[in-house]
C-alpha positions, 0 to 999 in steps of 0.5 A: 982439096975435094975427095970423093968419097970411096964408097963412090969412087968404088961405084964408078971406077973407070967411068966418067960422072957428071957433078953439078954444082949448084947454089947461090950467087958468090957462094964459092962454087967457081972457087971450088971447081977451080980447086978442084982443077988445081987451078989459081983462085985469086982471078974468080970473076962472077960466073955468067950462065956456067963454067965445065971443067974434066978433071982426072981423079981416082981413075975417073973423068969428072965432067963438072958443071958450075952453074951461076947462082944469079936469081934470072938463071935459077929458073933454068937450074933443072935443065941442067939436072939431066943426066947428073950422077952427083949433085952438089948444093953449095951455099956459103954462109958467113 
């Protein structure tokens, strides 16, 4: 499960953050937004343009955004970087 860091959740208590999640195709962001959600992660179909989710954690709203990670989409990556209070680079290597 992901854990906020305390440091964090003490700057932010009561407030909604904006995460991205950010990384290469098949990398396993949808895996980790759907874990996050407590949601079943054995029906993970590649993510087309993005994914939202608000999930409840530590007295916040986490308004995550998983941004597909297929080489036509990366150019747009920075357009979603707006307004972002946390950014996540996740990128799998076997």
């Amino acid at each position: 499960m992901f854990e906020l860091p305390l440091r964090l959740t003490s700057l932010v208590f009561d407030q909604e953050v904006r995460i991205v999640l950010l990384g290469l195709d098949n990398a396993g962001k949808t895996t980790l937004l759907k874990s996050l959600a407590s949601e079943d992660v054995n029906t993970i179909t590649p993510t087309q343009g993005f994914n939202i989710k608000s999930v409840a954690s530590h007295g916040m709203k986490l308004n995550v955004w998983d941004i597909g990670g297929q080489r036509k989409i990366r150019p747009f990556w920075k357009k979603y970087l707006e307004n972002t209070d946390l950014l996540v680079s996740h990128f799998y290597s076997p």
